[in-house]
N, C-alpha and C positions, 0 to 999 in steps of 0.2 A: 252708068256702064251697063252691056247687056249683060242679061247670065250667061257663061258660055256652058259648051255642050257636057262640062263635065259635071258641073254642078248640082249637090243631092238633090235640089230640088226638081229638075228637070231629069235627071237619072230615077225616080220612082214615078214618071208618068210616059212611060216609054207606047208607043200604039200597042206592043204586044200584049200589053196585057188587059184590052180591051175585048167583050166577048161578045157573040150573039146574046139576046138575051132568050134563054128558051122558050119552049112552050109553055102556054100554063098549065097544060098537062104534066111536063116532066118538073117545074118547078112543083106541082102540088103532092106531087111521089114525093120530090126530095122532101118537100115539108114536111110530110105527114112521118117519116120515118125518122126523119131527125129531132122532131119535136119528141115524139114516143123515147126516143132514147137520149134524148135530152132531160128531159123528167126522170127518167131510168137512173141517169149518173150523175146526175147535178144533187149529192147526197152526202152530209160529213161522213158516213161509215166508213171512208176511206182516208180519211185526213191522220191517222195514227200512225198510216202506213207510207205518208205522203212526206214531201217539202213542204208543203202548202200547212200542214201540222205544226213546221215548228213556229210562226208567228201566232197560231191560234193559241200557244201555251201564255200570252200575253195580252192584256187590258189595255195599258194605256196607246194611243195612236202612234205618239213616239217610237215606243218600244215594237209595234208592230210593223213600222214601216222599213227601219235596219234591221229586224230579224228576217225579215221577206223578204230584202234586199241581199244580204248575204246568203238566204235558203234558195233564192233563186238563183243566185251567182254561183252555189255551190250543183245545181241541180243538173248536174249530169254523170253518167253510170248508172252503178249498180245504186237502188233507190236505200239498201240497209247502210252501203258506203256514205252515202250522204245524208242520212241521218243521222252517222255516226260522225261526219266532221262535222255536221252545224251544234248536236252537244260539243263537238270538244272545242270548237269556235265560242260558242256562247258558255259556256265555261270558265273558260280564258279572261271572257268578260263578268265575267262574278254573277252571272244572270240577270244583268242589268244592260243591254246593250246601248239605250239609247244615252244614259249615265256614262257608259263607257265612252263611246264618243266623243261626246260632249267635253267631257274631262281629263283624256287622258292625256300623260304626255310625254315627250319623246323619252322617258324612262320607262314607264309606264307600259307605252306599244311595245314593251321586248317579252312582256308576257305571251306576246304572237310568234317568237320566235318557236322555230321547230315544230308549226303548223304545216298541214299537207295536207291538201285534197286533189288528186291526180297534178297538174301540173300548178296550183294556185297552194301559194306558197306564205310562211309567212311574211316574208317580204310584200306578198302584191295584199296581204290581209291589214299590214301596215298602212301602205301605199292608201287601202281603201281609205279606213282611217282617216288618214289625212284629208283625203278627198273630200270625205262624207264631211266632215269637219270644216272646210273651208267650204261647202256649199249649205251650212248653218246663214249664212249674212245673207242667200237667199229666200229663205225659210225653208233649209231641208230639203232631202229627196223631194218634197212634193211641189215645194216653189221651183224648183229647180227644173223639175218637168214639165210642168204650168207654165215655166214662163217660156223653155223651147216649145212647147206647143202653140202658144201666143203667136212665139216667131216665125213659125213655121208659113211658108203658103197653103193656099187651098189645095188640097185633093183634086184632079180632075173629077174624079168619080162618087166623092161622098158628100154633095148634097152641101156645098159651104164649110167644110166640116174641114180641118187642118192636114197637112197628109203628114202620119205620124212616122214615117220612114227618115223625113227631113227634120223633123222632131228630136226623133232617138240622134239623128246626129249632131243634133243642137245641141246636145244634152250631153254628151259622151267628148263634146267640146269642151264644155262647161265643167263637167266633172274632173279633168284634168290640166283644168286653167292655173291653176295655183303650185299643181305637181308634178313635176316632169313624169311623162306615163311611163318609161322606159320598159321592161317585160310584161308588165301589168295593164299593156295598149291593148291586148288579146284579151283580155278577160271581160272588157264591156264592147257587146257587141255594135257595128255601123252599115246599116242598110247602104249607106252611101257605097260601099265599099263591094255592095252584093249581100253581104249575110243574111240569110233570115231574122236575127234576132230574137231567136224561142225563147232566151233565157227574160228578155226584156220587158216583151209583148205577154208573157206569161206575168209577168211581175204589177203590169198595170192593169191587166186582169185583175189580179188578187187584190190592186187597191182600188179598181174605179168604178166595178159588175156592181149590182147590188148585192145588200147581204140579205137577204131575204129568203135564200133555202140554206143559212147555214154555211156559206163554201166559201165564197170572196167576201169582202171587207167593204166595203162600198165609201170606203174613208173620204176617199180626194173627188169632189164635186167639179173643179174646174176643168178635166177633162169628160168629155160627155162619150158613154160609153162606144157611141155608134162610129166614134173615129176610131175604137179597138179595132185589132189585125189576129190574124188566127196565129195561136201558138204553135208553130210546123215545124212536127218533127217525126217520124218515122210511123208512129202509127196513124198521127193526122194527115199525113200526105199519103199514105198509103191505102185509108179507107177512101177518101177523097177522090183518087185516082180513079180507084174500081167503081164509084158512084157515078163518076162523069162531071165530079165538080172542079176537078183541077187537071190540065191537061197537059201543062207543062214538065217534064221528066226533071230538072233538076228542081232540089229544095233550095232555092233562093229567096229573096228578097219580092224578085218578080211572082214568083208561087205563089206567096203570101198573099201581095195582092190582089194576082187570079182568083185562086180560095175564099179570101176574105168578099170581094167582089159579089163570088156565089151564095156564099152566107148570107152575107145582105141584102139578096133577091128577095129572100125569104123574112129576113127579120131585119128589115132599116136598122131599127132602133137601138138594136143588141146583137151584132150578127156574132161575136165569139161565144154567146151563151153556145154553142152547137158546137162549141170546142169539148164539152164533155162527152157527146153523143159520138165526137169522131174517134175522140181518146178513148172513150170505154170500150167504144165495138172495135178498135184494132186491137186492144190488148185482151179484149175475152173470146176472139176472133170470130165475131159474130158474122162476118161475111166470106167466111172459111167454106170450103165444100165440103 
């Protein structure tokens, strides 16, 4: 049967978001500034203050991959707010999150009850639960995304490499295969649908970058880093802008690409490592007048 026109995977390779590619002059500007502040912010001194902090408080991969996954699902607002639900979340769980999972049961998930973080509830904290729980027969968050990544098609644009847009929606299928998603459909985000995905693409960051300055986790091997998407979100789209890397005015799905696309000029290999260079200099507002 053909794919028709609505289908993710033909909805993340739209002509728009195909660019010149520039000069090697303005490519070797952007390099040389994103590299410098690439090194600049790619630093743990900031992980105390961060989400990305609360999986570092654990050892084992298990334990790291569900506390990353709830700190990124929890990670938007105000950043003390959200470290203050991921303690009362991992709390809840005796500090033990990936044990909690694993084991717990429908008595058990009422310890979630009268959980809140902006609109995620303990209902959809349950919900995850469950989810998480029934993609164990996978092998977990991380078989889970390995194997939409698998399924996924090629990227036009990345070198053989899967287009991870078709992926997350592989994935956010799969995740609520077993569990009617009813309010808790909003809380994993689906490129297919347009979103960016910050909460997502930030998440596979922290499991797929290498760990090598301290910051990401470099846990899950089977996705290879170069099919990472920039984590876009206010300040990354907004340094972005004024750079000439993204031209696009909404932060969607297609931004992403566009951005990510640009990154890539520069670093095939790793093009979200320059997710810290765009993150730092919006929030220190280094390109402020």
């Amino acid at each position: 049967m053909p794919e028709s026109s609505s289908s993710p995977a033909r909805r993340q390779r739209r002509p728009e978001n195909k660019r010149r590619r520039p000069s090697p002059r303005r490519l070797e500007e952007w390099k040389s500034l994103l590299d410098e502040a690439a090194d600049r912010y790619e630093r743990p001194d900031f992980l105390d203050a961060d989400p990305l902090g609360i999986p570092h408080r654990f050892s084992a991969p298990a334990d790291v991959a569900i506390a990353g996954f709830f700190a990124a699902t929890l990670a938007w607002g105000n950043r003390k707010s959200i470290l203050r639900s991921c303690d009362d979340l991992l709390d809840r769980m005796d500090g033990a999150p990936a044990d909690f999972v694993q084991g717990a049961t429908a008595r058990e998930l009422s310890v979630l009850d009268g959980f809140v973080h902006r609109t995620f509830q303990g209902e959809d904290a349950k919900r995850f639960v469950r989810c998480l729980q029934s993609l164990e027969r996978d092998g977990g968050l991380e078989g889970a995304f390995q194997a939409a990544f698998s399924a996924a098609p090629a990227a036009d644009n990345t070198r053989d490499v899967a287009d991870l847009g078709a992926a997350l929606h592989l994935f956010k299928q799969r995740f609520f295969q077993d569990e009617p998603a009813g309010r808790t459909v909003k809380h994993v985000a689906d490129p297919a649908k347009g979103s960016a995905a910050k909460r997502l693409c930030m998440y596979l960051r922290w499991m797929v970058r290498s760990p090598h300055r301290g910051v990401d986790f470099g846990l899950w091997s089977g996705i290879p880093p170069a099919a990472l998407r920039l984590p876009l979100d206010v300040h990354t789209a907004g340094v972005s802008r004024a750079l000439g890397l993204l031209q696009r005015k909404a932060n969607d799905w297609r931004a992403v690409e566009e951005v990510t696309q640009a990154l890539r000029w520069m670093d095939p290999e790793d093009p979200v490592r320059y997710d810290f260079a765009l993150f730092g200099m919006g929030v220190n507002g280094a390109l402020d007048a």
